[in-house]
C-alpha positions as CSV (number, residue, x, y, z in Angstrom):
1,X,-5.8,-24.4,6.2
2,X,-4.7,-25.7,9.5
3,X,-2.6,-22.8,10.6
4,X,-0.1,-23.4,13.6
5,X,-1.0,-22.9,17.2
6,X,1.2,-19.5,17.0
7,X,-0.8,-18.2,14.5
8,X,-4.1,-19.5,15.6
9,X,-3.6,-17.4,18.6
10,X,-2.7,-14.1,16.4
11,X,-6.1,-14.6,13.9
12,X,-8.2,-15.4,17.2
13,X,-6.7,-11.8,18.5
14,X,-7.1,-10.0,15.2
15,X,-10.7,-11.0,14.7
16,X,-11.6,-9.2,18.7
17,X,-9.8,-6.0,18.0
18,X,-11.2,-6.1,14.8
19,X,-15.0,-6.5,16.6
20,X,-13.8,-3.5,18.9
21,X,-13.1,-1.3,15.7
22,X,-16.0,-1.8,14.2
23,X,-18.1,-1.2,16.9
24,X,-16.6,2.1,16.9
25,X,-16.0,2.3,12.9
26,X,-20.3,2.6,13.3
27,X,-19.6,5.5,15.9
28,X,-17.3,8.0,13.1
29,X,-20.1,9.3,11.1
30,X,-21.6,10.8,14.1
31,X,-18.3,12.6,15.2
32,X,-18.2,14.2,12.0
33,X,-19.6,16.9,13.1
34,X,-18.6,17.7,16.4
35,X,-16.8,20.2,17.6
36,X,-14.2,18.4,20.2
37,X,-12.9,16.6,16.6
38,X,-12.8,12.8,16.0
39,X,-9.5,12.7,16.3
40,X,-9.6,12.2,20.4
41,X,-12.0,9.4,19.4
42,X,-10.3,7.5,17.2
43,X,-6.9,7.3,19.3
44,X,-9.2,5.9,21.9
45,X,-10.7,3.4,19.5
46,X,-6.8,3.0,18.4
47,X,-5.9,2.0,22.3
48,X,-8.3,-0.1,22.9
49,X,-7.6,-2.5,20.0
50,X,-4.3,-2.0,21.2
51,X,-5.1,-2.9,24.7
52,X,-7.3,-6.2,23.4
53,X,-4.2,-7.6,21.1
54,X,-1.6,-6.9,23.9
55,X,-3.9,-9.2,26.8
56,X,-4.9,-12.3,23.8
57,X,-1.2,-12.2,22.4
58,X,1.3,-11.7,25.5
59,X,-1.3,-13.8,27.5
60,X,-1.3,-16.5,25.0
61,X,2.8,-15.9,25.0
62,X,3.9,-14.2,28.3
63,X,7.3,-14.3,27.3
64,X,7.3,-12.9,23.7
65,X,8.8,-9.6,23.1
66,X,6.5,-6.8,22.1
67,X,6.7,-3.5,19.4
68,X,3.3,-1.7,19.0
69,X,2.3,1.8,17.8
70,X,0.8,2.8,20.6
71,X,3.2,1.6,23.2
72,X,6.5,1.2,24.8
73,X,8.7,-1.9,23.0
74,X,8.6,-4.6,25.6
75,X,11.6,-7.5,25.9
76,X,10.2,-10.9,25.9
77,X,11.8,-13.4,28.6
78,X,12.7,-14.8,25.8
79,X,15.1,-12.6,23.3
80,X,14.6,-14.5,19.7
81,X,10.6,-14.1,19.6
82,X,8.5,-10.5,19.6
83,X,5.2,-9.7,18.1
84,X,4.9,-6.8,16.3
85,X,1.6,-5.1,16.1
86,X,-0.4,-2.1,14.6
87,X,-3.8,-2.3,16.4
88,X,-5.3,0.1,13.3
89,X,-3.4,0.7,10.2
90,X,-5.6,3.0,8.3
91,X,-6.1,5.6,11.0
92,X,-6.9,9.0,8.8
93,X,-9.6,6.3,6.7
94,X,-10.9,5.1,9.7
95,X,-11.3,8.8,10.8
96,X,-12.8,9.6,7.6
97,X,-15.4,6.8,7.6
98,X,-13.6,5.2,4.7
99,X,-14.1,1.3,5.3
100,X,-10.4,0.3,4.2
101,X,-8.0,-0.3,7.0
102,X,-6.8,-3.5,9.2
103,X,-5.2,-4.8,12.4
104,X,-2.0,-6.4,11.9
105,X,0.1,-8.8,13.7
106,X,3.6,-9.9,12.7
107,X,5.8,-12.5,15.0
108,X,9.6,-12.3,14.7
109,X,11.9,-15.0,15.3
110,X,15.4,-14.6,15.8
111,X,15.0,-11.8,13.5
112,X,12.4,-12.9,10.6
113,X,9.1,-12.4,10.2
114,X,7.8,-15.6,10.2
115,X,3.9,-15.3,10.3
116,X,1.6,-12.6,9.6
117,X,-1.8,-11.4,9.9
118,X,-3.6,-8.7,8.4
119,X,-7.2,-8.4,9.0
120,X,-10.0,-5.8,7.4
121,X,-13.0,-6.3,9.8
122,X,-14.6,-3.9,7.1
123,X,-14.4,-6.2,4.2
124,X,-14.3,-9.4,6.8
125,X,-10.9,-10.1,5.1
126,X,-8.2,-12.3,7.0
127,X,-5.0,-12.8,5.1
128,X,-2.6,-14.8,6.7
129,X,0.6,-16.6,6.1
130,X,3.2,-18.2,7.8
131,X,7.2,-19.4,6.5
132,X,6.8,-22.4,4.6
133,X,3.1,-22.6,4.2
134,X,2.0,-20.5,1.8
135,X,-0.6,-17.2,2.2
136,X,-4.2,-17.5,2.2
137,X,-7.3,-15.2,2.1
138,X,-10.1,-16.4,4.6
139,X,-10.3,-20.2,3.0
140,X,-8.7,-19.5,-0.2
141,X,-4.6,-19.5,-1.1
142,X,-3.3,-16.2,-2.5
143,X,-0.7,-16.1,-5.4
144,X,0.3,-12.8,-6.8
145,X,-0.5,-11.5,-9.9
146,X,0.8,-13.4,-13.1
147,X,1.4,-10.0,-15.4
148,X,4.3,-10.0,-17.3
149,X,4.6,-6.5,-18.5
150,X,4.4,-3.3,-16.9
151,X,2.0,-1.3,-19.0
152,X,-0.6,-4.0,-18.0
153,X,0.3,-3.8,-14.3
154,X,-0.9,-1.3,-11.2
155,X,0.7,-0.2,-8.3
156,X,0.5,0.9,-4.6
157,X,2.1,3.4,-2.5
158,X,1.7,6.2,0.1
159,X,2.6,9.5,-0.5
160,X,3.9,11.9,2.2
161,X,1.3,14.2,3.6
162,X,1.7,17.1,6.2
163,X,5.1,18.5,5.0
164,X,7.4,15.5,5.6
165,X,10.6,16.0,3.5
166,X,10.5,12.9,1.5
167,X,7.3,14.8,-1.2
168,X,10.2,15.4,-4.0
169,X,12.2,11.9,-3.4
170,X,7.5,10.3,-4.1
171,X,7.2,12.8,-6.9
172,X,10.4,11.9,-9.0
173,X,9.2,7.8,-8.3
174,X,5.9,9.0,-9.7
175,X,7.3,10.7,-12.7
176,X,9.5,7.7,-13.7
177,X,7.0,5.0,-12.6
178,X,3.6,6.4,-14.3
179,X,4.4,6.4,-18.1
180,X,5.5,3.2,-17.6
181,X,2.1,1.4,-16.0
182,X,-1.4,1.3,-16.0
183,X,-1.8,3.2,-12.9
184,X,-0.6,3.9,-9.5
185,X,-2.9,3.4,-6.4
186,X,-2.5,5.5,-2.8
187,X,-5.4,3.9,-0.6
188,X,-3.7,5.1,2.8
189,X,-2.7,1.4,4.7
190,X,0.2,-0.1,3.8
191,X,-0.5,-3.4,5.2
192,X,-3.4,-3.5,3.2
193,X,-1.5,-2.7,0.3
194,X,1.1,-5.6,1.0
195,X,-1.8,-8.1,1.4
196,X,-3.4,-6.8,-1.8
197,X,-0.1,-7.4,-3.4
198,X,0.2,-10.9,-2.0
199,X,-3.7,-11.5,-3.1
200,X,-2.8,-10.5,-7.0
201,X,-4.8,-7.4,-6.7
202,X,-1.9,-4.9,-6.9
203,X,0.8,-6.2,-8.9
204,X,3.9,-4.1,-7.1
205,X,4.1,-2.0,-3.8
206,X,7.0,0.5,-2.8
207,X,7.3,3.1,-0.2
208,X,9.5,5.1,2.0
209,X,9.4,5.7,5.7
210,X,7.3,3.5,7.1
211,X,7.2,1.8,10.2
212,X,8.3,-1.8,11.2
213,X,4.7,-2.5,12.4
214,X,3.1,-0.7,9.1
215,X,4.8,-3.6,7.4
216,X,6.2,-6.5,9.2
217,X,3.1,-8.9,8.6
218,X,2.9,-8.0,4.9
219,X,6.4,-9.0,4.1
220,X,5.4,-12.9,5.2
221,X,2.0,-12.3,3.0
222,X,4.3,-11.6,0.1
223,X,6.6,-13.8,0.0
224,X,4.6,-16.8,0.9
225,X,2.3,-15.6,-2.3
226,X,5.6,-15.6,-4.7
227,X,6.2,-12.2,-4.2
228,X,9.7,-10.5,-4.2
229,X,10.3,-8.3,-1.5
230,X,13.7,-6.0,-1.2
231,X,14.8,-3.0,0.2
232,X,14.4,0.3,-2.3
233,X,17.9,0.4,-1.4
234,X,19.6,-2.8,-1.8
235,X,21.5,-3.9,1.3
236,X,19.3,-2.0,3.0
237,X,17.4,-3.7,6.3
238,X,13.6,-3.2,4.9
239,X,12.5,-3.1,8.9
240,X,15.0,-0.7,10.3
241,X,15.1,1.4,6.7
242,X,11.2,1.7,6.7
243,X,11.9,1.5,2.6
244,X,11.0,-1.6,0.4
245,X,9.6,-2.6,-3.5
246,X,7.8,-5.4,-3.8
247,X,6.2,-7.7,-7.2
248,X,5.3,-10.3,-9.1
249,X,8.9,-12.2,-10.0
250,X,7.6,-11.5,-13.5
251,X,8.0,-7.6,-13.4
252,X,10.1,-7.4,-10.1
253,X,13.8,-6.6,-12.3
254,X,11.7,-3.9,-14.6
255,X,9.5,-2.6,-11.6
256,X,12.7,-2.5,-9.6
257,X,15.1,-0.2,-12.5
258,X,12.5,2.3,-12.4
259,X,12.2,2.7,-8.9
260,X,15.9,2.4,-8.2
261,X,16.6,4.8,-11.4
């Protein structure tokens, strides 16, 4: 798929942060067991992705806004376009040495995501996707999942860790949601999830307080697969709320009552 030069530029950065990850992916195991902690490591590893998708994306597009974990929110010269980037989604896998997380990059337009990239150097997986033409998987075109009823279908979400107050909203999801499906899936990166999702692997995604960059390039991957994507609360801005449910069109109304029961 000949992708646009915008988005040729965001795939060229994704794949050298991704080779800057990996490098120090290699490097966890061997932190395991020392006593400073991994953790300084990994928010190094986390900053220099960082630092390699900043200089290919604003170089590429000097005048593009900016939104990154690990950084201050830049204004672009100009005001409609910004990327919005997470330079490791993942991180607590990645410190782990569990081989599932990705870089992503999202550009905005006048307010709309309208391309994405999410890439597992891991796995070597680039999904990508951009308004109007459709989501793909390294050469191949995603679609989601064709399930039609819910006892048949899985589904993927975070749940709150560390004492953040939103455990009891997750656990009454979970108590509606489970008799209802074949399972529910917690694999710790949401853009991953949203690209599994996209790719027909999951067949429905929800979760609450999550961050624009956790999500921004996953929305375009859904969508362009023929995906729904809305807010948990409808009306609800799914950027600024941090709070969204996402399927197949063929289980998005019955996935959706649960959720919003």
């Amino acid at each position: 798929m000949q992708g646009s030069a915008n988005l040729n530029v965001m795939i060229k950065a994704a794949r050298l942060a991704g080779r800057s990850l990996v490098k120090d992916f290699r490097e966890v195991e061997n932190l395991q067991v020392s006593s400073k902690g991994p953790g300084d490591f990994v928010s190094k590893a986390d900053l220099a992705a960082e630092a390699i998708l900043k200089q290919e994306l604003r170089g590429a597009r000097p005048t593009y806004g900016w939104v990154a974990e690990e950084s201050a929110a830049e204004k672009g010269e100009d005001p409609t376009r910004r990327w919005i980037v997470d330079p490791l989604d993942g991180t607590t896998n990645f410190l782990h040495g569990l081989p599932h997380w990705a870089v992503s990059i999202a550009l905005e337009h006048k307010g709309e995501i309208v391309a994405g990239v999410v890439f597992d150097p891991a796995k070597d997986e680039m999904f990508f996707a951009e308004k109007g033409q459709g989501a793909w998987l390294n050469e191949s075109r995603l679609r989601v999942s064709g399930r039609k009823s819910m006892i048949e279908a899985i589904f993927a979400t975070g749940l709150p860790f560390g004492g953040r107050a939103d455990l009891p909203e997750t656990l009454q999801d979970l108590a509606r949601l489970l008799p209802t499906c074949a399972g529910v899936r917690r694999w710790g990166a949401a853009a991953l999830d949203l690209a599994y999702v996209a790719a027909g692997r999951f067949d429905g995604f929800w979760e609450r307080r999550l961050h624009p960059w956790d999500i921004a390039a996953g929305l375009v991957l859904v969508r362009e697969a023929g995906g729904i994507v809305e807010p948990l609360v409808p009306e609800a801005d799914i950027l600024s709320s941090g709070e969204l449910l996402c399927a197949n069109g063929n289980i998005f109304d019955s996935f959706a009552k649960v959720m919003r029961a």
